[in-house]
C-alpha positions as CSV (number, residue, x, y, z in Angstrom):
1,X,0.0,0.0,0.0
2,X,2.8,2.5,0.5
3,X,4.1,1.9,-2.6
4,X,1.3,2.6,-4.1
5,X,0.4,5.6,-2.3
6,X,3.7,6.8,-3.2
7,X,3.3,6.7,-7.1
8,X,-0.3,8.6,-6.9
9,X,1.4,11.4,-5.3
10,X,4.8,11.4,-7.7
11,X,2.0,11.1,-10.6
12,X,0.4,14.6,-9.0
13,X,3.7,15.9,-10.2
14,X,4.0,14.7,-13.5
15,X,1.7,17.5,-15.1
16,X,4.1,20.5,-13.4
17,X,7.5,18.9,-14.7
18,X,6.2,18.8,-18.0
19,X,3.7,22.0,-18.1
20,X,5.7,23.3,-20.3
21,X,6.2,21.0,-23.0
22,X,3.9,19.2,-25.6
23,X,1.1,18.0,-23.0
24,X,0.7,14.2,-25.2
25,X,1.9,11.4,-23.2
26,X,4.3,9.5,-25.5
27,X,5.6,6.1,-24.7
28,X,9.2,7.5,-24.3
29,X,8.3,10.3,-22.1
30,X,11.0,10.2,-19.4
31,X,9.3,9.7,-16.6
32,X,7.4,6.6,-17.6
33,X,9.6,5.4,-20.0
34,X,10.0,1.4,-19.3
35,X,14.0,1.7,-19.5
36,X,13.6,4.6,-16.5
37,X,14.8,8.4,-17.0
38,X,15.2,9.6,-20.4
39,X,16.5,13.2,-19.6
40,X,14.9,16.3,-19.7
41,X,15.1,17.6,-23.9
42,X,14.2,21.3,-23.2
43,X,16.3,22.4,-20.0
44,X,15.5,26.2,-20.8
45,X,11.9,25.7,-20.9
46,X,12.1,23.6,-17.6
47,X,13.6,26.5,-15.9
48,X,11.0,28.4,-16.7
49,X,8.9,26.3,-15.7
50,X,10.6,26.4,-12.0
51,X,10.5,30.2,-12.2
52,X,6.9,30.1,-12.7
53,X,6.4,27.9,-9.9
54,X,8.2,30.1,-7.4
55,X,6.3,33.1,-8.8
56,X,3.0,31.8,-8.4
57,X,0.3,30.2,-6.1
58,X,1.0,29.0,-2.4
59,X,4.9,30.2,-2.8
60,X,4.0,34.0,-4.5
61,X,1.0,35.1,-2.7
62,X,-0.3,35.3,0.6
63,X,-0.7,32.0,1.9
64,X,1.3,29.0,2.2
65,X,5.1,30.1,2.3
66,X,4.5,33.6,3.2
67,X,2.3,33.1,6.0
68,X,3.7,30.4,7.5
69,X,6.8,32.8,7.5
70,X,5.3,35.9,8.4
71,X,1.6,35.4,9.8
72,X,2.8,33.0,12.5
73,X,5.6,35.9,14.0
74,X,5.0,38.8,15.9
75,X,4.8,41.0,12.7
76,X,1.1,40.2,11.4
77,X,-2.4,38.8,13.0
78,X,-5.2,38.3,10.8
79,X,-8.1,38.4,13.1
80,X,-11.9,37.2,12.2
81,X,-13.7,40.6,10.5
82,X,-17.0,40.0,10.4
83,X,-17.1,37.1,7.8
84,X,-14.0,38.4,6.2
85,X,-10.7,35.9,7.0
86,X,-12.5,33.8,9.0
87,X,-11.3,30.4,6.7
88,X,-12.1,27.5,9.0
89,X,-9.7,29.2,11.7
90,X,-6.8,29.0,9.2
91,X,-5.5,32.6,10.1
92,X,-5.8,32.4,13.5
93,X,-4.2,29.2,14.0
94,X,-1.3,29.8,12.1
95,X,-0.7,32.9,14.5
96,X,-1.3,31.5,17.4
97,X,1.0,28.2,16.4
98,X,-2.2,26.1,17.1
99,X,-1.6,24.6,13.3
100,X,-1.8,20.4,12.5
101,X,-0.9,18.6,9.9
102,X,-4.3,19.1,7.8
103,X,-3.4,23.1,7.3
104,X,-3.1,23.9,3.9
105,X,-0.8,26.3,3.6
106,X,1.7,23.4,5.3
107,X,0.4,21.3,2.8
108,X,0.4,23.2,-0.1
109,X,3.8,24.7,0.4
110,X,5.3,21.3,1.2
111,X,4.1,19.8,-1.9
112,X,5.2,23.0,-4.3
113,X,8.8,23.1,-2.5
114,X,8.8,19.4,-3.4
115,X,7.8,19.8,-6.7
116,X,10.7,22.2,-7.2
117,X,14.0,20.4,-5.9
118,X,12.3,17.0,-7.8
119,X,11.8,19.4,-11.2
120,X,15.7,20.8,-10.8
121,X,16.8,17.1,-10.1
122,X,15.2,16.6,-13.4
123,X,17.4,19.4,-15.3
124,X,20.5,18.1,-13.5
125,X,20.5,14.2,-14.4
126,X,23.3,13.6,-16.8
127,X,20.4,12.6,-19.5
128,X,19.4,16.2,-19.6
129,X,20.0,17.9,-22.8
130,X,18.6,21.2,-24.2
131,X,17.4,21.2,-27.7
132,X,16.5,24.8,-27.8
133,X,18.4,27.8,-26.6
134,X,20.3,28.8,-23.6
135,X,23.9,27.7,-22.1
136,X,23.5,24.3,-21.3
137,X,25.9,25.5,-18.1
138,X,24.4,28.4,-16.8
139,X,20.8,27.1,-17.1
140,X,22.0,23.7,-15.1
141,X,23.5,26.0,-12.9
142,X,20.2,28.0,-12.2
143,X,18.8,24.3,-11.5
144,X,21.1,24.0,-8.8
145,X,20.5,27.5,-7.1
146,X,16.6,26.5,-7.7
147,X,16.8,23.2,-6.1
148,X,18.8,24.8,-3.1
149,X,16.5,27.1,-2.8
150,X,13.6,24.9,-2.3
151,X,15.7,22.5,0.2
152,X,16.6,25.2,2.0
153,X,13.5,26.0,3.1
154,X,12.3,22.3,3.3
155,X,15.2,21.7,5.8
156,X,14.1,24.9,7.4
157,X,10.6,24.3,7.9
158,X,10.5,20.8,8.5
159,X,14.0,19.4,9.2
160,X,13.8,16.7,6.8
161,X,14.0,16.7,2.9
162,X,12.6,13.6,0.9
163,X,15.2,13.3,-2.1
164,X,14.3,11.3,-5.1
165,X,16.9,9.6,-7.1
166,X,15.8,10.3,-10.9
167,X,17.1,7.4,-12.3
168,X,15.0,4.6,-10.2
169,X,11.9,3.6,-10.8
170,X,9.1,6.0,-10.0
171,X,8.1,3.3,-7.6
172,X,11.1,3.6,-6.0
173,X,11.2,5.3,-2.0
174,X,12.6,8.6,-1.5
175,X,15.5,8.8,0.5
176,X,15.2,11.4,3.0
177,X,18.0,14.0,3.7
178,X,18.3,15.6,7.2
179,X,21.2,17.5,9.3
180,X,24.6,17.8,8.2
181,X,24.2,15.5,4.8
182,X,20.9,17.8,4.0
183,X,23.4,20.7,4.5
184,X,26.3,19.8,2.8
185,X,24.0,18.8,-0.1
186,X,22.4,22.3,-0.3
187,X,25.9,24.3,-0.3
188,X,26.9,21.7,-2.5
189,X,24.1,23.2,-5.2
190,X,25.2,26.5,-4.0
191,X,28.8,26.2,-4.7
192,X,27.9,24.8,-8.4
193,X,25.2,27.6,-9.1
194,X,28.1,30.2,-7.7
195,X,30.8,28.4,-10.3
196,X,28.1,28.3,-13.2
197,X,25.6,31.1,-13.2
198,X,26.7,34.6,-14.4
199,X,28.0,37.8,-12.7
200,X,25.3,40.2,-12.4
201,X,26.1,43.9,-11.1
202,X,24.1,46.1,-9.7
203,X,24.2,48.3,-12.8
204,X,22.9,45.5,-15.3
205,X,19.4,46.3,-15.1
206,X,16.3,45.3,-13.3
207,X,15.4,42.6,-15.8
208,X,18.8,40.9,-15.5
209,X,18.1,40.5,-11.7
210,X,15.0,38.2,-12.6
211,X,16.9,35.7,-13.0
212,X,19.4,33.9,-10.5
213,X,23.2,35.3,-10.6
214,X,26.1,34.7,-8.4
215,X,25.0,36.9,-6.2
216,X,21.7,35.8,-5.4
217,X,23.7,32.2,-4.7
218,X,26.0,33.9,-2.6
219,X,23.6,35.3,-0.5
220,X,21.4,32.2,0.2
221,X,24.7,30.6,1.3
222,X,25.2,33.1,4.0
223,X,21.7,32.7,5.3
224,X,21.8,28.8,5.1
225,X,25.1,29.2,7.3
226,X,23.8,32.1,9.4
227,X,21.0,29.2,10.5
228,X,23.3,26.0,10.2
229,X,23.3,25.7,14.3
230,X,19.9,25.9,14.4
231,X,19.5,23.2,11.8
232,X,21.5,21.0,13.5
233,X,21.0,22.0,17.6
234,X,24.9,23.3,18.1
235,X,26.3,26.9,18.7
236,X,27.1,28.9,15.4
237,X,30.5,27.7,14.2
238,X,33.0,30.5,13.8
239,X,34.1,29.1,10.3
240,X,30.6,29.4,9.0
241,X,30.2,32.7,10.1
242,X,33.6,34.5,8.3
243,X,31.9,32.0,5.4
244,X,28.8,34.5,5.7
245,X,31.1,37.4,5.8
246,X,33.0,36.4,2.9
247,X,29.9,35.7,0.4
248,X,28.4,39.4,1.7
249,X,31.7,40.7,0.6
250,X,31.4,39.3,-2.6
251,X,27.9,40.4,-3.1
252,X,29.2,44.2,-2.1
253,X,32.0,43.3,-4.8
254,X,29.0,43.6,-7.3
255,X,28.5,46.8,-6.7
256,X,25.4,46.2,-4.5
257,X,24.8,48.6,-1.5
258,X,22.5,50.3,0.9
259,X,19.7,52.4,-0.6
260,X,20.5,56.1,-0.4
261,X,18.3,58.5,2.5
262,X,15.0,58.2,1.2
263,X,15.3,55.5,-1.3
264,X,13.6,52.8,0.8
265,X,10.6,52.2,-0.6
266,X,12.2,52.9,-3.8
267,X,13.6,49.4,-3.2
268,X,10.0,47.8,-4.1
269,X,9.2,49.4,-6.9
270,X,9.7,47.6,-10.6
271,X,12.8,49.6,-11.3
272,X,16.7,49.1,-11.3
273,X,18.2,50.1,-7.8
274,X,21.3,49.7,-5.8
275,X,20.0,46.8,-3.5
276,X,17.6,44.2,-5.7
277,X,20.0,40.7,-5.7
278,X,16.9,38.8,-7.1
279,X,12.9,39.6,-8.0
280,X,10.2,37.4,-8.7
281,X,7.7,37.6,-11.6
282,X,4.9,37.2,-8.7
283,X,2.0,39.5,-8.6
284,X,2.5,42.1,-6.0
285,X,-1.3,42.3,-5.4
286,X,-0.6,39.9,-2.3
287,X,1.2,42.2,-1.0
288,X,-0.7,45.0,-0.7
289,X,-4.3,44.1,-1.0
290,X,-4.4,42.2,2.2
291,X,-4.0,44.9,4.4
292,X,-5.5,47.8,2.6
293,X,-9.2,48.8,4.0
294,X,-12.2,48.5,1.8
295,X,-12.7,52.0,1.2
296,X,-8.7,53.0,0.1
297,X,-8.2,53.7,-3.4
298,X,-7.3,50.5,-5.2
299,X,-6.3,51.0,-9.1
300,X,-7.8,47.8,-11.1
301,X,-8.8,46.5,-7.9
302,X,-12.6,47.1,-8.2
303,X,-13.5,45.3,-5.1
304,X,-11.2,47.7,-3.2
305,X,-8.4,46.1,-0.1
306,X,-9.2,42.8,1.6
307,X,-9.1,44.4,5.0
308,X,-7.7,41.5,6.8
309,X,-3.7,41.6,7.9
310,X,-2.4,43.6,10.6
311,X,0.6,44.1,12.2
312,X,1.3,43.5,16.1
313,X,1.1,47.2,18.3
314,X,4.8,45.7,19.8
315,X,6.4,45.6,16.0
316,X,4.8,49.0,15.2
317,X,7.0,50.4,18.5
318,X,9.6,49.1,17.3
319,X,10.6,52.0,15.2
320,X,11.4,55.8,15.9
321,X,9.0,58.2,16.3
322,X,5.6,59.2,17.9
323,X,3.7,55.8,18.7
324,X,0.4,57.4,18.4
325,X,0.9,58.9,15.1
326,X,2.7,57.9,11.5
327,X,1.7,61.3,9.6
328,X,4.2,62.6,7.4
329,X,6.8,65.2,8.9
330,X,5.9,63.8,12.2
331,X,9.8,62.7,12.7
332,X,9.9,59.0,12.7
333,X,12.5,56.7,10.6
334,X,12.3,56.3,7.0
335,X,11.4,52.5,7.1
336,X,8.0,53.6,9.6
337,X,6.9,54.9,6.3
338,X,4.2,57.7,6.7
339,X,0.3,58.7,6.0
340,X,-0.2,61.4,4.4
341,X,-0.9,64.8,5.6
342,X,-4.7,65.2,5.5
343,X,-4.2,68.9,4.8
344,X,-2.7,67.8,1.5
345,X,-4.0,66.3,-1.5
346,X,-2.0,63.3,-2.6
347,X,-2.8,62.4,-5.8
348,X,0.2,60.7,-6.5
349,X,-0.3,58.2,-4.4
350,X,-3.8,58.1,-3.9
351,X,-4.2,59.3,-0.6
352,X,-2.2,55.8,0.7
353,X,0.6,56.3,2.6
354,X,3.8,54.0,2.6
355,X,4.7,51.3,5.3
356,X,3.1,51.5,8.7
357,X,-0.7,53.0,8.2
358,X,-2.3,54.5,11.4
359,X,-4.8,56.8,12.7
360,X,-7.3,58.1,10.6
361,X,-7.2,57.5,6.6
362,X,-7.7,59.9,3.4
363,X,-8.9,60.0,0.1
364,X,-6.1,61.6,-2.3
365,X,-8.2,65.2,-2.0
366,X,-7.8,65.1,2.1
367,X,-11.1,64.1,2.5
368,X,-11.5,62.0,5.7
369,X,-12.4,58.2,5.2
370,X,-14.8,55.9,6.8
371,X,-15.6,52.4,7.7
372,X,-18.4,50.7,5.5
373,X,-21.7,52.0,6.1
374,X,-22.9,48.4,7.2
375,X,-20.8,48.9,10.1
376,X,-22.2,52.3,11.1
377,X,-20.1,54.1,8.6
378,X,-17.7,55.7,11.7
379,X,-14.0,57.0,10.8
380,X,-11.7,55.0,9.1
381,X,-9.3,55.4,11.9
382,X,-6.7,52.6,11.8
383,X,-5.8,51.7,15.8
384,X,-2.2,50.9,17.4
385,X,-3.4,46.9,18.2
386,X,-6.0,44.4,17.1
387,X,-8.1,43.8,20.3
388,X,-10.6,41.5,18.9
389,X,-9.4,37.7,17.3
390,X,-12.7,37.5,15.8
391,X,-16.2,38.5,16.2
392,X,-18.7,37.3,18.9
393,X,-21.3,40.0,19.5
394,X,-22.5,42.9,16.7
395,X,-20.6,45.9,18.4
396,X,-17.9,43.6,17.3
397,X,-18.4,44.3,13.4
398,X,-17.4,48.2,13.3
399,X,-14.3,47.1,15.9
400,X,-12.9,44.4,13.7
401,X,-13.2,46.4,10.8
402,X,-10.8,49.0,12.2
403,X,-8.7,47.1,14.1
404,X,-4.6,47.2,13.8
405,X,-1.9,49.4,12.4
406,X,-1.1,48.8,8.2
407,X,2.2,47.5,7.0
408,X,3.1,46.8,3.8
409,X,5.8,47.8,1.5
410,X,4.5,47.6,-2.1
411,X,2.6,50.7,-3.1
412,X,-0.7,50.2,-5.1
413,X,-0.1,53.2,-7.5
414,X,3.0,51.8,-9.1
415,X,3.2,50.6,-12.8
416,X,0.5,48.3,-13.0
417,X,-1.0,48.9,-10.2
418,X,-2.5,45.4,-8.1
419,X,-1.4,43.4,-11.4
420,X,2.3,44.7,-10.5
421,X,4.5,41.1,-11.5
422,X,8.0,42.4,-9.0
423,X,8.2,41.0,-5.6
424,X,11.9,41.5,-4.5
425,X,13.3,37.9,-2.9
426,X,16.6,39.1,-1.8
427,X,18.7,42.3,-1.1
428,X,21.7,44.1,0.1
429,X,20.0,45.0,3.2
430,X,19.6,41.6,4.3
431,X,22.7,40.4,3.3
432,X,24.5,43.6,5.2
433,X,22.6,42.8,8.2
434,X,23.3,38.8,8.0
435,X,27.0,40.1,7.9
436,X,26.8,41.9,10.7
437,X,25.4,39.0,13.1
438,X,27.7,36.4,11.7
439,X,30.3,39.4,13.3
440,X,28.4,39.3,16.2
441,X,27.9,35.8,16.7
442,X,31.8,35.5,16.2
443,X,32.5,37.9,19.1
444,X,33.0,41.0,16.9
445,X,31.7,44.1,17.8
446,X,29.0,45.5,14.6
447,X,28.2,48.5,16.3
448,X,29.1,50.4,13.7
449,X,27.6,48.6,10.8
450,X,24.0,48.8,12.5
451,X,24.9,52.7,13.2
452,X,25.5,53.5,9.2
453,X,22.4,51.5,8.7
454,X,20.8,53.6,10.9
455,X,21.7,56.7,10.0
456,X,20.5,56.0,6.2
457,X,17.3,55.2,7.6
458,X,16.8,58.6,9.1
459,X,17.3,56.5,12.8
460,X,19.3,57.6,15.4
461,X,22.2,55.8,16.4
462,X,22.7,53.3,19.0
463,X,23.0,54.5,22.8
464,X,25.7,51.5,23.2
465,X,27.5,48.7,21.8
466,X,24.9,46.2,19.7
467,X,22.9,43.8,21.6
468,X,21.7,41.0,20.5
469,X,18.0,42.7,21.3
470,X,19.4,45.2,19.0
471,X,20.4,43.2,16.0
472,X,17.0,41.2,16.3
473,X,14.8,44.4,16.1
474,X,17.2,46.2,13.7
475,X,16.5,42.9,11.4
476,X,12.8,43.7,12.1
477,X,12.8,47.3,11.1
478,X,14.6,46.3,7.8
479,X,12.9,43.0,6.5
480,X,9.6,43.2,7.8
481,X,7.1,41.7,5.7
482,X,10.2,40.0,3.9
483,X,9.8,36.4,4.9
484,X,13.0,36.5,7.0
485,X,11.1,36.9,10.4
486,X,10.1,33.9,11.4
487,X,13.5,32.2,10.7
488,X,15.0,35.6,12.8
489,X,12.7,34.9,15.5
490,X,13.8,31.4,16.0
491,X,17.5,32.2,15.6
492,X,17.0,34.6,18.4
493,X,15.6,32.2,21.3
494,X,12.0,34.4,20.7
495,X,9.7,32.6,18.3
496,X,7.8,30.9,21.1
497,X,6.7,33.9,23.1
498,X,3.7,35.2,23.4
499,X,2.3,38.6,22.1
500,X,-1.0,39.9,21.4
501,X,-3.5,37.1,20.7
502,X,-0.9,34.4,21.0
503,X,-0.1,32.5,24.3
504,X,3.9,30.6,24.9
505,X,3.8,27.9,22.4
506,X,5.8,24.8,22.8
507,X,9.0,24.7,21.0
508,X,7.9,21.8,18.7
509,X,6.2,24.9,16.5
510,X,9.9,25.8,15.3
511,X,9.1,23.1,12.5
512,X,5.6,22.1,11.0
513,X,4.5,18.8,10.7
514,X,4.6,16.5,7.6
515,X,1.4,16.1,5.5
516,X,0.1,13.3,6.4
517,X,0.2,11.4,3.5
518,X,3.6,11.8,2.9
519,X,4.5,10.1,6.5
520,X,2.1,7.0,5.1
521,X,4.0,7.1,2.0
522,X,7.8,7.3,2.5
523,X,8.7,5.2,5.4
524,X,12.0,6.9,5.5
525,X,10.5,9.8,6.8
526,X,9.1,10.6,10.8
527,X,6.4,12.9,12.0
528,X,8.1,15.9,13.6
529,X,7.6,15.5,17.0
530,X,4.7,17.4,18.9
531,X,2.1,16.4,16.0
């Protein structure tokens, strides 16, 4: 029975492997060819096809990857409104790490990550040729950073990566890769991606930072090292750290660098600047209309914001300035972002400020906004905190609708406005930050790197030496919504906590469980432990 249940679910990812080619089984297809693997014949148009993967679905938008990442930290909530986000509990149990092996964004971004490292093993088996065009090199290359990149975060979410040989039977049990040998493989990829795939500067253009470059390899080597003692329960080895050092020096040899003074936000738009190392074609509508009210302007998005994440009043503190307002000129950081002055019309960006949206909202005249008129149609006046999970009595309705500071970094009046296709994956402000732990974490003193940071950000600098509370929230101010909290959290002894609408959890929660199925299929793997 295992057996079998093991084919079904390699079958289910037959049609992604090949989604790309002519969709008519033939009796030499590769895959169920009696004599076993045939190669991949169109390697270019299977790395598209991996590209597309990444870009779309449960590991572009909202769920899956990105809230298991983000929504389960101390950065979002995404309480009940009304009948708006309610999903079975979904939200709520991801934030208050209360998830089980039946969620669907663990299942959905278990089986796509799968999918991914299977499709590059695919493009890297000896058989694989490339009848059309492309550097047969560089694109097996891109295959390796691809397939790293999807182990990575198998390994990092569920500490165990089922590994397919291509060239047995399809009936054949995956082996199943875990500590150092799941490590070693994936800096293995990294060091053949670094070797293969091109040299992209900073001055190349936006479009050439679609695809993966040395430096994009380089960097997701320092963060798999950064996290290697977590991964494998030891203190962070000083080795791995200069390692981390070393591949962010590279990266800088590129040419990449911090944004200049009020550039941030710059960053996320879909043009050339100083700090994009990779983008994703994904649409950055999942970015922005989840937060965004009802009633905010929304460009090609007739039915307005979805009204449903928030961000935590704690993370909000964390920056400079006024707690109880984010209006422009009011003197906080850069990164706080602002909303506009309500004595000024903002047409050019629609009345929508940038970042962290409190207090009360405007239309781009100055007009004051409100709530829906089915909740009583009172101000639109964003709170500090969401005080409410979800609702239970009908005062609830106009509450819940208000509820929580804003945060988001991609701007719905940008080129294309929600149908945007540039979601930025990695930068030089992560990697100058993941630098200046892996100096921390090897006794060195970054004090100065954070201060420079700082002091581009409009912040002001340090009162003392860096603390490791200090490099945590600096990490927060720079990466939120970023998909690098969760993994910060942990690395910093405080993703079990509790904050608002979230008790202590257990420490089992570091890691999500295996679908189900998967445990009943491939005996080789075990059930993390606390599910």
């Amino acid at each position: 029975m295992k057996k079998l249940i093991n084919y079904a679910s390699m079958m289910l990812l037959i049609p992604i492997v090949f989604s790309c080619t002519d969709l008519e089984i033939e009796a030499t297809d590769s895959l169920i060819e009696p004599e076993g693997f045939g190669g991949v014949q169109d390697i270019q148009g299977e790395i598209a096809n991996i590209s597309n993967i990444i870009a779309g679905g449960d590991l572009g938008n909202q769920d899956g990857l990105y809230a298991l990442n983000e929504v389960s930290t101390d950065e979002y909530v995404v309480a009940t409104r009304g009948t708006d986000w309610g999903d079975n509990g979904r939200w709520l149990a991801i934030h208050r790490h209360t998830w089980n092996a039946e969620l669907q964004d663990v299942q959905r971004a278990w089986e796509r990550l799968n999918s991914i490292q299977l499709n590059a093993s695919l493009v890297l088996n000896e058989k694989s040729v490339n009848t059309s065009s492309g550097d047969v090199t560089e694109l097996k290359a891109a295959a390796s950073f691809y397939r790293a990149w999807a182990m990575h975060w198998i390994l990092d979410m569920w500490r165990q990566i089922p590994f397919r040989d291509v060239d047995l039977p399809n009936s054949a049990i995956p082996d199943v890769l875990v500590g150092q040998e799941a490590i070693d493989f994936i800096v293995a990829d990294l060091n053949d991606a670094i070797a293969g795939l091109p040299s992209v500067s900073v001055g190349d253009g936006i479009d050439a930072k679609s695809s993966p470059s040395k430096a994009a390899a380089r960097h997701l080597l320092a963060r798999v090292l950064l996290n290697k003692h977590i991964y494998l329960g030891t203190s962070a080895d000083a080795g791995d750290m200069q390692a981390v050092i070393d591949a962010v020096d590279a990266i800088e040899a590129d040419g990449y660098a911090l944004a200049a003074s009020g550039d941030f936000f710059d960053i996320f738009r879909p043009s050339n600047d100083v700090e994009t190392i990779w983008w994703s074609p994904s649409d950055a509508g999942p970015r922005t209309w989840p937060t965004l009210h009802y009633n905010l302007n929304s460009p090609g998005n007739a039915g307005g914001g979805w009204n449903g994440f928030a961000t935590l009043a704690e993370f909000y503190q964390l920056f400079e300035g006024d707690p109880d307002t984010n209006y422009a000129g009011d003197g906080q950081e850069e990164r706080r972002g602002w909303v506009p002055d309500p004595a000024t019309a903002n047409s050019d960006n629609l009345g929508i400020g940038y970042g962290f949206l409190i207090g009360q909202q405007y239309e781009e005249d100055g007009t004051p906004l409100n709530a829906r008129d089915n909740v009583g149609g009172v101000p639109l006046v964003f709170t500090k905190e969401v005080t409410k999970a979800e609702y239970v009595a009908p005062a609830d309705n106009a509450v819940l609708e208000t509820d929580g500071t804003r945060m988001f970094k991609y701007h719905p009046n940008e080129e294309g406005g929600d149908r945007r296709t540039h979601i930025v994956k990695y930068r030089f402000g992560d990697s100058y930050l993941l630098k200046a732990e892996a100096m921390w974490r090897m006794g060195g003193d970054p004090t100065t790197m954070i201060n420079d940071l700082r002091s581009i950000r409009g912040a002001s600098p340090l009162p003392g030496a860096a603390t490791e509370a200090d490099l945590l929230a600096e990490r927060g101010r720079e990466m939120y919504a970023e998909l690098t909290r969760r993994q910060d959290l942990i690395r910093f002894g405080q993703f079990n906590r509790a904050w608002n609408l979230k008790d202590a959890s257990d420490p089992s929660r570091q890691v999500f469980p295996i679908p189900i199925a998967d445990v009943l299929a491939n005996p080789n793997l075990d059930q993390n432990p606390g599910y």
